[in-house]
N, C-alpha and C positions, 0 to 999 in steps of 0.2 A: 504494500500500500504506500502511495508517495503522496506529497502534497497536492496536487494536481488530483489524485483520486479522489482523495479525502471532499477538495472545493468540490468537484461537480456531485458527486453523493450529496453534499451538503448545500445545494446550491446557491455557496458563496464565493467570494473568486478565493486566488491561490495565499494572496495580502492578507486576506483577514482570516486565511486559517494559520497562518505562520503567527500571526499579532495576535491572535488568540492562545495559540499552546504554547507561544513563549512571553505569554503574559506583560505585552509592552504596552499594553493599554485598556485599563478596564471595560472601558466604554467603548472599546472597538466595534463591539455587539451587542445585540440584544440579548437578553438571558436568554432568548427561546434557542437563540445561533448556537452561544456557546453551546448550551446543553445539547445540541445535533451534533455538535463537531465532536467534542468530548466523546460521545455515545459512540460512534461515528472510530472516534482512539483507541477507545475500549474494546471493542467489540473486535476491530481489527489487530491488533496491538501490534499500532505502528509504532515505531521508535525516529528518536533525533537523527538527522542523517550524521552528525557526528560521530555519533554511535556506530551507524550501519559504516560507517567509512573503517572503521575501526576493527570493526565483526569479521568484513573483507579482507582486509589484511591479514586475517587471522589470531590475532590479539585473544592469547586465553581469557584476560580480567572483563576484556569489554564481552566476553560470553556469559562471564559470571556474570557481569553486570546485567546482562540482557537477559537475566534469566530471574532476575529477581520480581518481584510483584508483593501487593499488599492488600489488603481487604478493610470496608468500614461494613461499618454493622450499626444501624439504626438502633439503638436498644429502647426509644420509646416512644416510635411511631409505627401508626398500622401501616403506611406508604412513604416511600421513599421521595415522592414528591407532595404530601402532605403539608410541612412546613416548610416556608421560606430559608427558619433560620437554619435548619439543619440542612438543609441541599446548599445553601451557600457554604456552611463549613464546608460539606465533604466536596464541593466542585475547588475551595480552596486548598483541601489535603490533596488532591488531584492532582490537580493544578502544580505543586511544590514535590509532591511526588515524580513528577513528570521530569522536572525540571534536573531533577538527580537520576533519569534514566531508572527509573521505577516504574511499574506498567500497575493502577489499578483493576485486578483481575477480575474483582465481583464486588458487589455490595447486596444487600438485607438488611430485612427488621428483623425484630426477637422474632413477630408476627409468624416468619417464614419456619420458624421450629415447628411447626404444626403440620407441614408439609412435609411427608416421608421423602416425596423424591431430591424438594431441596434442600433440607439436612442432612442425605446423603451426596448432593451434589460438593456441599458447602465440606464434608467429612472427608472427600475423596477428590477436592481440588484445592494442593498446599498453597500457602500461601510464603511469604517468609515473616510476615507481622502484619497485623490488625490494629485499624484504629476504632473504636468505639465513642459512638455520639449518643450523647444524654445519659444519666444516672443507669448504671443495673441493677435488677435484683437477685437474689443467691443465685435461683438455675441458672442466670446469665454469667456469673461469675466461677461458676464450678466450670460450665460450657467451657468459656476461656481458660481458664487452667488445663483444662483436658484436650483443646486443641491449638494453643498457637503457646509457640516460646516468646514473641514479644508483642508486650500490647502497650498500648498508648492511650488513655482514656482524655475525653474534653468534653466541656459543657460547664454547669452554670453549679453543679452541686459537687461537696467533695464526695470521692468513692474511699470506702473502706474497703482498702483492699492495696498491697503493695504491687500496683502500675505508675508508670509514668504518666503522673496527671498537670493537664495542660488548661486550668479553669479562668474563667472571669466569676467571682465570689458572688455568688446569686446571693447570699445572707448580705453581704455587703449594700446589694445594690437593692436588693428590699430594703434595706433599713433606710440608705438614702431616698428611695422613692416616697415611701413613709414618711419620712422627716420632712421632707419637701410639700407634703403637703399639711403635715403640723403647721408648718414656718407660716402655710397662707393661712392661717387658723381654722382648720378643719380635723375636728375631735371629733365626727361622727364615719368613720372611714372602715368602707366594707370592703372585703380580700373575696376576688376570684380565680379560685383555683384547686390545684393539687395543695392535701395536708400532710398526708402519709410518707415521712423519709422528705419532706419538701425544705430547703435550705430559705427558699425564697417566704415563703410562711412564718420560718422562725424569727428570719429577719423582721417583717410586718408585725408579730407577737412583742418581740422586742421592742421596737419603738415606741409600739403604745403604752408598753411597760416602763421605759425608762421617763417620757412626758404624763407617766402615774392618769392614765386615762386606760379603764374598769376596761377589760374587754367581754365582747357581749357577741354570741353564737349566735346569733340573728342575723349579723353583719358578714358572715362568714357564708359563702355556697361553694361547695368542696367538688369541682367539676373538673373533668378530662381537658387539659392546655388544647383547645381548640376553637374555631370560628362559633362552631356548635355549643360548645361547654361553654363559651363566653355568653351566649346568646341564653343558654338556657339559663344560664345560673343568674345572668341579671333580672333575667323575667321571673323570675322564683324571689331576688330581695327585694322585686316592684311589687308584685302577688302578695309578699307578705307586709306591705308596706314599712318596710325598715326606714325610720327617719334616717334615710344618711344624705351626706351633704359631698362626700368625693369615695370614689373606688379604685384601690389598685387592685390592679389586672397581673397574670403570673408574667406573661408577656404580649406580643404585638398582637399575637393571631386572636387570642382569647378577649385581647381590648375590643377588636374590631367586632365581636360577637356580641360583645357587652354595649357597644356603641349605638350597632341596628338595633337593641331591643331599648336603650334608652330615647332614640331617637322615634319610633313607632309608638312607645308610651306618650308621646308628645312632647316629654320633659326637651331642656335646651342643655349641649354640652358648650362649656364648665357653668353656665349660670346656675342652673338648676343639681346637677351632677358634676363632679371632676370627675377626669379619669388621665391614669398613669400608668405606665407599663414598662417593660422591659423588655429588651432586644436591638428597637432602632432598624428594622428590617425598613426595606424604600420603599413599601406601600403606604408605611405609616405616614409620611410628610404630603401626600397625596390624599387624605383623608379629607372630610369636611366635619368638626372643623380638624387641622392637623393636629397630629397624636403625640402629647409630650412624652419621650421615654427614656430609661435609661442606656445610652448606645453602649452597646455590646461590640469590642472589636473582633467580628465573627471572621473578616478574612488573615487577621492574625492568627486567631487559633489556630484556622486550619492551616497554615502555614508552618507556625511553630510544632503543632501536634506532628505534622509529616516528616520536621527535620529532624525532631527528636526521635520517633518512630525508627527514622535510618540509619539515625547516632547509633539507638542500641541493638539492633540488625547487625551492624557492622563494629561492633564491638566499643563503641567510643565511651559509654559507660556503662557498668551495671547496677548500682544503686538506684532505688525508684526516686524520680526526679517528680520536683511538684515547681510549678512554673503558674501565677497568677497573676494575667494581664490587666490593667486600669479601666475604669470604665468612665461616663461622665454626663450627667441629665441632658436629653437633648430640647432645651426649651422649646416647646410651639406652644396651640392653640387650646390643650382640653384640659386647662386648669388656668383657676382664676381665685383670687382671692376670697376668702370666704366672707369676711369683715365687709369687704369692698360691692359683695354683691347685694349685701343687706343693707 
């Protein structure tokens, strides 16, 4: 497969598939492009012509090299294009995998263990290390031990468990989301979301704890991080009429669920409702009105999760490494002061 195959397969020219797998410019495409051309890399697994120039000559290391490959593994979504935030991760470990002449070989959710033939497929095509996106739970964890020598974990919660974890502190940046809206004086403040094993909840627990404001389970609708679970859980604190006056959301996709069901109650976002989330994915700035959140550097992770991944592949450490990148409120439009609205 050469460049030239790869553009007409992907009916782009030969420039913007070069610009795209050597990542010299974000916006060379559209997400839909990249993700064709990618698919498009994977599927064929084409390699750098540096590479193949290399291969030619017969160069043993560049065989090893070309033989190497890595896997991600959704661990908590039912599809692989489900979330924005996690498909940008893994298109950025890709991406950065790529870059070191690593070929990602396959990707899955936990979802896919339920499937005989692709747990057998996922059983009987090695990898040389896996990266895993989002929190796991034990079967996921025993899984990985029993099949991959090196893993790299990333996402927003810590994992118990000695991997190379590569997080932005979900507790951290609930607490700031929280806080943030203490500041605008808003003490009636409801959480949607995941509770169980949730870094992002304790964070929100805590805030209201340390500004000594009661918390109160009414305020609380404990729903699946999705467009769905946003939408139903806000329509469930409207149903119960919970006086609240702002809501964090666990992230983007679940604000935006939360957003249509305040917006169809007729209420007004921030006058009537705040709402704040985390992620920062590029749908949110596009919102009406735009969605303040906490921006998550998601094409970092996946960057650093890939380099690290091939650090310990190729022997560069073996201590489990914990690497936790900064995060930072992206001001918009769906909070407002609470004083100021009264």
């Amino acid at each position: 497969m050469t460049l030239k195959e790869i553009a007409q397969e992907a009916g782009v020219s030969i420039s913007t598939v070069s610009r795209v797998i050597n990542r010299s410019n974000k916006s060379v495409a559209s997400q839909e492009v990249q993700e064709r051309i990618w698919e498009i890399v994977r599927r064929t697994g084409y390699t750098p012509n540096s590479t193949a120039r290399e291969l030619k000559k017969g160069s043993s290391s560049s065989k090893k090299i070309l033989s190497r490959s890595i896997a991600c593994i959704f661990a908590r979504i039912t599809s692989q294009t489900a979330d924005a935030f996690f498909t940008t991760l893994a298109r950025s470990i890709e991406k950065e995998a790529f870059a070191h002449n690593y070929i990602l070989k396959y990707t899955f959710t936990a979802f896919d263990f339920d499937n005989p033939d692709t747990f057998r497929f996922i059983t009987d095509t090695p990898v040389d290390g896996v990266a895993v996106l989002g929190r796991c739970d034990k079967p996921m964890l025993k899984f990985l031990k029993q099949s991959y020598r090196c893993v790299a974990y990333t996402g927003l919660n810590n994992l118990n468990a000695k991997y190379d974890q590569i997080i932005c502190d979900g507790y951290q940046a609930a607490l700031a989301a929280t806080n943030h809206l203490l500041q605008l004086g808003h003490t009636k403040i409801a959480y949607i979301g995941e509770t169980k094993n949730e870094d992002r909840y304790l964070g929100y627990l805590s805030a209201l704890e340390t500004a000594k404001i009661p918390f109160c389970s009414k305020y609380v609708s404990n729903v699946l991080l999705s467009s769905v679970g946003g939408y139903e859980g806000m329509k469930q604190l409207l149903k119960q009429e919970a006086d609240i006056s702002a809501v964090f959301c666990c992230n983007d996709i679940t604000a935006i669920g939360a957003m249509k069901a305040i917006q169809e109650k007729g209420l007004r976002i921030p006058n009537d409702i705040s709402v704040i989330s985390i992620d920062d994915i590029d749908m949110a700035q596009y919102l009406t009105p735009m969605l303040t959140t906490v921006h998550v550097p998601v094409e970092e992770l996946g960057a650093i999760t890939a380099k690290i991944l091939i650090d310990r592949i190729e022997g560069g450490h073996h201590l489990p490494m914990r690497i936790s990148l900064p995060f930072y409120i992206a001001h918009r439009e769906s909070c407002c002061n609470y004083i100021q609205k009264k």
